[in-house]
C-alpha positions as CSV (number, residue, x, y, z in Angstrom):
1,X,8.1,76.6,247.5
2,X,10.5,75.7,244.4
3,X,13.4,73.4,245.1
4,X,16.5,72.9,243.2
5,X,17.3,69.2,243.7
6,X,21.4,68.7,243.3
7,X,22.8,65.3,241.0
8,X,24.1,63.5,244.3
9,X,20.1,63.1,246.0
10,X,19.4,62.2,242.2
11,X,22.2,59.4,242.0
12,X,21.8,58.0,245.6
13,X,17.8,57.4,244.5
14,X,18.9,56.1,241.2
15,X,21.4,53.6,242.8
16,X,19.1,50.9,244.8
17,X,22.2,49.6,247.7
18,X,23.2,53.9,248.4
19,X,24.2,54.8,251.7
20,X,22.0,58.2,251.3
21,X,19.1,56.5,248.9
22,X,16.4,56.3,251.8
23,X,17.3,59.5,253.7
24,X,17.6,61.2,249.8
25,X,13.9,59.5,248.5
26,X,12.1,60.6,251.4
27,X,13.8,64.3,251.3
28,X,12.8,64.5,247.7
29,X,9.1,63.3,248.6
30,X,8.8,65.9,251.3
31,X,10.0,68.6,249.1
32,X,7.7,67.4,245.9
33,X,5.1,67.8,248.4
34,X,5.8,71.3,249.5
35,X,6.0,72.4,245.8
36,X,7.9,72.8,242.5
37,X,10.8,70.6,241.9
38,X,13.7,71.9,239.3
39,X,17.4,71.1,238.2
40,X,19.6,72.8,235.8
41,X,21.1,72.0,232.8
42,X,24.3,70.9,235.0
43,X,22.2,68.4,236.7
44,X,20.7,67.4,233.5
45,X,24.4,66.7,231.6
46,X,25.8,64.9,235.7
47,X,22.6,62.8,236.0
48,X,22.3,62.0,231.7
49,X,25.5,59.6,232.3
50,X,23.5,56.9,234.4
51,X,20.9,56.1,231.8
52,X,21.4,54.3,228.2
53,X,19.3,57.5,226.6
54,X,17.8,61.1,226.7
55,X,14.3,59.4,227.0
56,X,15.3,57.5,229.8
57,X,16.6,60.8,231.6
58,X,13.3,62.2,230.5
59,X,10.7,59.7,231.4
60,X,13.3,59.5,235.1
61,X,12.3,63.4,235.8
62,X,8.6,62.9,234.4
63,X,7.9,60.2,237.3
64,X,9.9,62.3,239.5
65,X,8.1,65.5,238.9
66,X,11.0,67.2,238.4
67,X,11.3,70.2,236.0
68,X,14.2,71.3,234.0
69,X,15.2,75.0,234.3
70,X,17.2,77.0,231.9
71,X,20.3,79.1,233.4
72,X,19.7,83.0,233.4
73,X,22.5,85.6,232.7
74,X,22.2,86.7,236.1
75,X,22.8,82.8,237.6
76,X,25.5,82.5,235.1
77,X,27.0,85.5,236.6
78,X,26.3,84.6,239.9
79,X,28.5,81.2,238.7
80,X,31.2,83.3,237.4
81,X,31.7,85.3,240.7
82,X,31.6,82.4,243.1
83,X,34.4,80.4,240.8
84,X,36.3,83.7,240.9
85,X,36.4,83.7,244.6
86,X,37.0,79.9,245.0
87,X,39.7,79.8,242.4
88,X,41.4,82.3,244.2
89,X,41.2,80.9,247.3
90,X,42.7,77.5,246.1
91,X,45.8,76.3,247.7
92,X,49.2,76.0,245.4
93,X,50.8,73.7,247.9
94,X,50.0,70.4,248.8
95,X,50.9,69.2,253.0
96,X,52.6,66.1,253.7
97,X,50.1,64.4,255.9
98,X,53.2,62.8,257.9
99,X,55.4,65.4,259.5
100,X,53.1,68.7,258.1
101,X,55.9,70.5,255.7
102,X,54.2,72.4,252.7
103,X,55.5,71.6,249.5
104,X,55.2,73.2,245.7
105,X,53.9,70.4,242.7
106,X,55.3,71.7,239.7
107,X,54.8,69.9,236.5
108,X,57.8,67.9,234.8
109,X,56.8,69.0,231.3
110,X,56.4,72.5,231.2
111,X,57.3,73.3,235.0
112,X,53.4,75.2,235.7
113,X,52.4,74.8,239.4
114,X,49.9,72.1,240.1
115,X,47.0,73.0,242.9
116,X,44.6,71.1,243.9
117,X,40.8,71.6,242.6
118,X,38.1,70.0,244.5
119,X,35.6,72.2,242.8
120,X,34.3,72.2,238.9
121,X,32.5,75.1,237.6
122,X,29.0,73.0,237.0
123,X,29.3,73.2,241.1
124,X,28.9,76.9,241.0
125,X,26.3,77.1,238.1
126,X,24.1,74.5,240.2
127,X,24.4,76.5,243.2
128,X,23.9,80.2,241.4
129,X,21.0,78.0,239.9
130,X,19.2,77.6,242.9
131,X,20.0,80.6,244.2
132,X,18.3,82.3,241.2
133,X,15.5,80.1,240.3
134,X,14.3,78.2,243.6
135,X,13.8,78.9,247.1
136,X,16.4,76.4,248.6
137,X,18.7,73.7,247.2
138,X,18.1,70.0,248.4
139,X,21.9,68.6,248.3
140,X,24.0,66.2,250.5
141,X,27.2,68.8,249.8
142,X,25.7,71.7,252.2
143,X,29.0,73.3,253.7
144,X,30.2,73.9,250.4
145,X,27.2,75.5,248.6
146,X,26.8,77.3,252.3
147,X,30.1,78.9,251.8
148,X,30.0,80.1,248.5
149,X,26.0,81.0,248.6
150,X,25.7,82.3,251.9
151,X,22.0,83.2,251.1
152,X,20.9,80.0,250.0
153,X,18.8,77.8,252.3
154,X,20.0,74.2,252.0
155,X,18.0,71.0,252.8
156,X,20.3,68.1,253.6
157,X,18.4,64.7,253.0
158,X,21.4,63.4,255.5
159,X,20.9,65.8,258.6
């Protein structure tokens, strides 16, 4: 069994006083124990941002027994097509939370519609990751990952 471990059940053992740390150590145990553990290079570059150097991110995934895992073409892909079909799904109106109404956010420079992005594309390359390379993904963000990989079995340290 491979699992794809996502940056948040990283960060939340990283950070001693997390909500998620126990629920995410003790998922990540479980998982070690049941075989391969792997990120991608999107983990790698999210997680690289709470240590002071690259040794420290490499001696981190040493202890942890987690391996690092190149991206394919065919995960990159996968990536591309997923962002494709968020990023047209993405609203271009924002809705007043008071009374409901829909309203345009245009910018005051150069007048371009704003919408909201809740999204990044490292979220699709970590999920086309997983889908590619593991068996299941071990991430605290499962509705999203569900929607956009259907195929993908998610463990949720929280659940």
């Amino acid at each position: 069994m491979i699992t794809a471990v996502d940056t948040n059940v990283l960060v939340d053992v990283l950070i001693a006083d997390s909500t998620h740390g126990p629920d995410s150590r003790t998922a990540l145990k479980d998982a070690a124990r049941d075989g391969r553990l792997i990120i991608c290079e999107m983990v790698y570059a999210e997680l690289a941002g709470q240590f002071a150097d690259a040794r420290e991110v490499s001696s981190f995934l040493s202890i942890a027994g987690i391996d690092r895992e190149n991206s394919t073409p065919e995960g990159l892909y996968l990536a591309g097509k997923a962002w494709q079909e968020y990023a047209g799904q993405r609203r271009s109106a924002f809705t007043c939370p008071k009374c409901g109404r829909r309203n345009r956010v245009t910018c005051s420079g150069c007048n371009a519609m704003i919408t909201t992005k809740q999204h990044l594309l490292p979220d699709f390359i970590i999920g086309a990751h997983a889908s590619v390379h593991a068996d299941r993904l071990l991430t605290r963000d499962r509705g999203y990952y569900h929607r956009y990989f259907p195929d993908l079995p998610i463990l949720d340290p929280s659940s």
